[in-house]
DSSP file (Angstrom, degrees, kcal/mol; ACC not computed):
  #  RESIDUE AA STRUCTURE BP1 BP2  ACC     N-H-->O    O-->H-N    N-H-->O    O-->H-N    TCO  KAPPA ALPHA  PHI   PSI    X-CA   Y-CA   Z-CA
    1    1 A X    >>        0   0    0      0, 0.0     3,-2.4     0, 0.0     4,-0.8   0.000 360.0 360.0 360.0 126.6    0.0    0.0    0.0
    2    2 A X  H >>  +     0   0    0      1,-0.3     4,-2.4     2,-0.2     3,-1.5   0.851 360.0  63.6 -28.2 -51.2    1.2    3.3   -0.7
    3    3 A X  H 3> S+     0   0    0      1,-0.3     4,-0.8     2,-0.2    -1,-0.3   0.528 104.4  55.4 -68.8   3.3    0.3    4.8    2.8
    4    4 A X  H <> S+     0   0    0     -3,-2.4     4,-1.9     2,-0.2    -1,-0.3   0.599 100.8  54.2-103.8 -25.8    2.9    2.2    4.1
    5    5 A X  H <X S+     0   0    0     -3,-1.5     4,-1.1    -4,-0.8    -2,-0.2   0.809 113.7  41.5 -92.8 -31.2    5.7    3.5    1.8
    6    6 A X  H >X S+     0   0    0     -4,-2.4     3,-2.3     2,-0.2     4,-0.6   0.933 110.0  57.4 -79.2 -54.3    5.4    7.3    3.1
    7    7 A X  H >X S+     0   0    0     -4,-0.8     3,-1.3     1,-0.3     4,-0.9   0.737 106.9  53.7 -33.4 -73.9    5.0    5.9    6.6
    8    8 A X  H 3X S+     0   0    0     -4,-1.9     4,-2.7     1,-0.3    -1,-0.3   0.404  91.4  66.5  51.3 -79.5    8.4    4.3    5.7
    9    9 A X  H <X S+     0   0    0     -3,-2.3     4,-2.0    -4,-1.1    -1,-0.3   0.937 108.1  39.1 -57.8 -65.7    9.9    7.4    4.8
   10   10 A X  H XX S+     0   0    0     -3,-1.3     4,-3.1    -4,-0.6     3,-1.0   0.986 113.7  56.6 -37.4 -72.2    9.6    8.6    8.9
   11   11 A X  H >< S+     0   0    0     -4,-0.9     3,-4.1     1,-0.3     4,-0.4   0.778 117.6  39.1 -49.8 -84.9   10.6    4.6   10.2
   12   12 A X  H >< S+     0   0    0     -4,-2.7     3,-0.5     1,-0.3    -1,-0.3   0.452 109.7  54.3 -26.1 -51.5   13.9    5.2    8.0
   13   13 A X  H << S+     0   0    0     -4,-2.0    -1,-0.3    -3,-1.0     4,-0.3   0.601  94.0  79.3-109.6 -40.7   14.6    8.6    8.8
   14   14 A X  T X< S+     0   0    0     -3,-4.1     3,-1.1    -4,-3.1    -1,-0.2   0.849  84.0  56.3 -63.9 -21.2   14.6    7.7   12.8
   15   15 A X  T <  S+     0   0    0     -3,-0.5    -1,-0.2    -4,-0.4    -2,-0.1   0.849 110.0  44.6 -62.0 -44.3   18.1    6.2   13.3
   16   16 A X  T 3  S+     0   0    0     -4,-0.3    -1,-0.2    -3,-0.1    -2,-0.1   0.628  88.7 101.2 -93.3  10.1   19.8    9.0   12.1
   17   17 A X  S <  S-     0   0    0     -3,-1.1     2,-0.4    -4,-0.3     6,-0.0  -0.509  83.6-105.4 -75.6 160.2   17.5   11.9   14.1
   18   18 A X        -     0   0    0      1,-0.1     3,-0.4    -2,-0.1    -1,-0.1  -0.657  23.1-114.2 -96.4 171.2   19.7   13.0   17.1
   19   19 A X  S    S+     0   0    0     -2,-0.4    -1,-0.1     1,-0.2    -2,-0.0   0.888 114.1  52.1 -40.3 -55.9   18.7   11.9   20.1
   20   20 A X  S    S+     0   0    0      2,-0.1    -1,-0.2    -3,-0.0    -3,-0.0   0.790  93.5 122.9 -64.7 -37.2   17.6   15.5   22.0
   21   21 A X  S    S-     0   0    0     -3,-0.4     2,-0.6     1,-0.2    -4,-0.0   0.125  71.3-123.9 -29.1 136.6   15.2   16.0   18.4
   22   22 A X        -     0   0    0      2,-0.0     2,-0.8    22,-0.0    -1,-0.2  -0.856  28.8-142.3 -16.9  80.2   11.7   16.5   18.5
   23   23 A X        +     0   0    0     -2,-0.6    21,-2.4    19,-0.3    22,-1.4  -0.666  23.8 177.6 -97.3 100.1   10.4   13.6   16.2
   24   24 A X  E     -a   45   0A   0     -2,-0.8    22,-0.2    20,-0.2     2,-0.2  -0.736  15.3-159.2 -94.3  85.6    7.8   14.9   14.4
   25   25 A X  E     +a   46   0A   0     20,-0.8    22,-2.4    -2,-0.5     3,-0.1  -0.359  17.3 169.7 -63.4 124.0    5.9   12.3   11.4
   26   26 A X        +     0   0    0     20,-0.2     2,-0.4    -2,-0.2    -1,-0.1   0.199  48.1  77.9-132.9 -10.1    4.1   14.5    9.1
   27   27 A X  S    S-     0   0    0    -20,-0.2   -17,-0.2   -21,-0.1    -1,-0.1  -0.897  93.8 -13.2-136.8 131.7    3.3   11.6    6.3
   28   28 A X  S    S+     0   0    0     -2,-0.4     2,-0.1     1,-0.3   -21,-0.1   0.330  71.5 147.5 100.0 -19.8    1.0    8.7    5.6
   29   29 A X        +     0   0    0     18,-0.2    -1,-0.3     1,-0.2    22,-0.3  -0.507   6.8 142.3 -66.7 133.5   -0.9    8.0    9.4
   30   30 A X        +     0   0    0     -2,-0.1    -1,-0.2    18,-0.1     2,-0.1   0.546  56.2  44.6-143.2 -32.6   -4.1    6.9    8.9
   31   31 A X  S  > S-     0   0    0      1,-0.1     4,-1.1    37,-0.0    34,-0.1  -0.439  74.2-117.1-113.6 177.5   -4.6    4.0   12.1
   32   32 A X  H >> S+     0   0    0      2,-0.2     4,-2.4     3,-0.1     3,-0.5   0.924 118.6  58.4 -71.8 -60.6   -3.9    3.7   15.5
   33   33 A X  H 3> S+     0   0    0      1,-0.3     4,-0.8     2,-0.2     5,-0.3   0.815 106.7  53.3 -73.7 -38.8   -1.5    0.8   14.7
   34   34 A X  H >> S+     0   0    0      1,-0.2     4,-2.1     2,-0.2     3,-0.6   0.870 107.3  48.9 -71.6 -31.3    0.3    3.5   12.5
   35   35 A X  H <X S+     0   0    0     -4,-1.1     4,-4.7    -3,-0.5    -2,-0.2   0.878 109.3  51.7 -54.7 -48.3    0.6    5.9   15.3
   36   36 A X  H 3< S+     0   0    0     -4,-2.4    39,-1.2     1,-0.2     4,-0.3   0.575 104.6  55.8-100.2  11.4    2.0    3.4   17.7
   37   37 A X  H <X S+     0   0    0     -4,-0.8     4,-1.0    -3,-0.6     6,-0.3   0.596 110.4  44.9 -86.9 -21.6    4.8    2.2   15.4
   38   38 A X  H >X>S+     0   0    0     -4,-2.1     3,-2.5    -5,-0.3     5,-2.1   0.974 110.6  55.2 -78.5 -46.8    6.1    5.4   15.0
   39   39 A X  H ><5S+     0   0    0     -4,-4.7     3,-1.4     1,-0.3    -1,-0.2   0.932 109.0  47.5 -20.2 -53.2    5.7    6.0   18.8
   40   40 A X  H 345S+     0   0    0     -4,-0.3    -1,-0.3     1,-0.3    -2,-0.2   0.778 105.9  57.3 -77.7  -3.0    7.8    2.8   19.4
   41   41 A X  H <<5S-     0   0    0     -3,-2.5    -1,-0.3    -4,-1.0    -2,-0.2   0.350 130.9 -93.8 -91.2  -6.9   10.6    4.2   16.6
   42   42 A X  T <<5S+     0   0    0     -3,-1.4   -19,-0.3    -4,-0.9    -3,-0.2   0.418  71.1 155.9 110.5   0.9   10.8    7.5   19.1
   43   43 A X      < -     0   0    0     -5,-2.1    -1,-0.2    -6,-0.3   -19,-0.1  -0.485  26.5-173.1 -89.3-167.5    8.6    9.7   17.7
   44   44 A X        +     0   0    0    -21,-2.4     2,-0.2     1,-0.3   -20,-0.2   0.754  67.8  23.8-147.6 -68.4    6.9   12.5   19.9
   45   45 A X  E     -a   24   0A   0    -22,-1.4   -20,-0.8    -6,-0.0     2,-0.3  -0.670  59.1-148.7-127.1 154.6    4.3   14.1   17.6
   46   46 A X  E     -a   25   0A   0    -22,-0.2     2,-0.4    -2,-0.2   -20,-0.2  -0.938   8.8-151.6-137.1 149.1    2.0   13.2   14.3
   47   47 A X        +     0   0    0    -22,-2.4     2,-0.8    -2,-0.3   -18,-0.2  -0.837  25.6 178.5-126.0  99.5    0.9   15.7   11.6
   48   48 A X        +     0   0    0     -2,-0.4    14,-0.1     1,-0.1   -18,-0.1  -0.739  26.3 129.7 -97.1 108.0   -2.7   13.9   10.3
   49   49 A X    >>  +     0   0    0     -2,-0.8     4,-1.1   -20,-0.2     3,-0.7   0.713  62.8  43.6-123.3 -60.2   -4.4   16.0    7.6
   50   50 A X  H 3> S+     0   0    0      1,-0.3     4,-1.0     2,-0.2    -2,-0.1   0.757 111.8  52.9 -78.1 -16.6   -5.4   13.9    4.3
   51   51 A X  H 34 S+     0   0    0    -22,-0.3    -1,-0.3     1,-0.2   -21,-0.1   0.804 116.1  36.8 -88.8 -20.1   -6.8   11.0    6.1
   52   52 A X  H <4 S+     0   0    0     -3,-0.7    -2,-0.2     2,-0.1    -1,-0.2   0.342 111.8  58.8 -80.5  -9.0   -9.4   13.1    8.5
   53   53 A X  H  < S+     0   0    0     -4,-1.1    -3,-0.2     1,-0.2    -2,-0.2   0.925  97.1  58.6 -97.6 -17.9  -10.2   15.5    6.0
   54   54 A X  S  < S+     0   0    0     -4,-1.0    -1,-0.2    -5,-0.2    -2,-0.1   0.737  97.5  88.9 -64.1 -21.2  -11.5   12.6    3.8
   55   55 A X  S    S-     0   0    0      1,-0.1     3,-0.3    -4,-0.1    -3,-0.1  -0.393  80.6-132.5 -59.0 150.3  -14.0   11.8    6.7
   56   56 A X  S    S+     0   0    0      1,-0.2    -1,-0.1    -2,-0.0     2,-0.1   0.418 105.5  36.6 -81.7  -9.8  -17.3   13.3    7.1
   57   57 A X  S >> S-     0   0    0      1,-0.1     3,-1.5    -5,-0.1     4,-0.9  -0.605  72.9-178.9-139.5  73.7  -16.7   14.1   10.8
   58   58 A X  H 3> S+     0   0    0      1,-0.4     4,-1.3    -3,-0.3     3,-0.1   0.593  83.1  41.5 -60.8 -24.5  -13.0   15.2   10.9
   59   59 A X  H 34 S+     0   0    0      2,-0.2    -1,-0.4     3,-0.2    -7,-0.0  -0.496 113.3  56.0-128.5  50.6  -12.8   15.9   14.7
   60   60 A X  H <> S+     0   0    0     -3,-1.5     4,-0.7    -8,-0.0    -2,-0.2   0.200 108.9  49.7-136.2 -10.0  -14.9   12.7   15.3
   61   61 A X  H >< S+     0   0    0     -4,-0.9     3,-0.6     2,-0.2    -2,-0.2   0.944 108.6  47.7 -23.1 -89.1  -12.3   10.9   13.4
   62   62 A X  T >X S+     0   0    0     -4,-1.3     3,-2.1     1,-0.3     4,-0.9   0.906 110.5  54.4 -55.7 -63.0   -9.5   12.2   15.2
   63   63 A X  H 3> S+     0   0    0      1,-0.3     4,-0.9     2,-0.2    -1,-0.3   0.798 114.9  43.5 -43.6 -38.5  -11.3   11.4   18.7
   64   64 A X  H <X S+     0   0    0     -4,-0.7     4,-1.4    -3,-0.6    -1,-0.3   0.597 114.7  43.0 -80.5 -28.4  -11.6    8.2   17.6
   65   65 A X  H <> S+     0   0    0     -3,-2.1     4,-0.6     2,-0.2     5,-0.3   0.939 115.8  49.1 -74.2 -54.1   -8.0    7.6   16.0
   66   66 A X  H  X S+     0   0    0     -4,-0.9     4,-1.0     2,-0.2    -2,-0.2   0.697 118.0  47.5-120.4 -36.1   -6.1    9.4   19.3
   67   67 A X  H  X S+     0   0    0     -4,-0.9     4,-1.2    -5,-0.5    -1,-0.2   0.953 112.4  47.6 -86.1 -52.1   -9.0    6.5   21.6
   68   68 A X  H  X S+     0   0    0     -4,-1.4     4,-1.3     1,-0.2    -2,-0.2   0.686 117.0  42.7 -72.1  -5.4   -8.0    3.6   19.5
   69   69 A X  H  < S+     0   0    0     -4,-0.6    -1,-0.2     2,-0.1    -2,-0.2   0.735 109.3  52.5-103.7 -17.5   -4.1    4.6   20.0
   70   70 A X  H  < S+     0   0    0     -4,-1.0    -2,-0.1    -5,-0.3    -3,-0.1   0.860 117.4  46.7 -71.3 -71.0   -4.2    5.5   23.8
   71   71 A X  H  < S+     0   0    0     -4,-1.2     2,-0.3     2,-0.1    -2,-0.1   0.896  99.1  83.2 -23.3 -62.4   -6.0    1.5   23.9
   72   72 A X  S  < S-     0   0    0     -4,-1.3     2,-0.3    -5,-0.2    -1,-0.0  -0.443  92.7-100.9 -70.8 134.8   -3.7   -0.1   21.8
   73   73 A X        -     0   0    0     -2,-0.3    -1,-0.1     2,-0.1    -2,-0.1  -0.402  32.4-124.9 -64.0 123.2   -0.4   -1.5   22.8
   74   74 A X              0   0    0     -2,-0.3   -37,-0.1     1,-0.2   -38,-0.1  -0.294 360.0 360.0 -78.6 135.5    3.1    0.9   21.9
   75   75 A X              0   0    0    -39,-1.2    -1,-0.2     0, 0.0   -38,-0.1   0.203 360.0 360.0  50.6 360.0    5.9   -1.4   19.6
């Protein structure tokens, strides 16, 4: 799947952030499950735009992505 191959682009990219960095992932989160492998790779922050705005309820979406990631178990 494509959305796996941006995702990707972050999981590579984390070895080689420095440590003290702010790890933000800015492409390709769409699940829970996506959230909480970049969590276990270090990151800190998510930037989710084209996969809630394609919802019909964009901030019922996000409650619902942000509840299914708190739930699920990190790495």
């Amino acid at each position: 799947m494509v959305r796996h191959r941006r995702l990707e682009v972050s999981l590579d990219l984390a070895p080689r952030l420095p440590a003290a960095a702010v790890r933000v992932s800015e492409s390709g989160i769409e699940t829970a499950e996506d959230m909480n492998r970049l969590r276990a790779a270090g990151f800190h922050a998510f930037l989710i735009g084209e996969s809630l705005m394609r919802k019909t309820d964009p901030g019922a979406a996000l409650e619902n992505l942000l509840l299914a990631a708190e739930r699920a178990p990190v790495g």
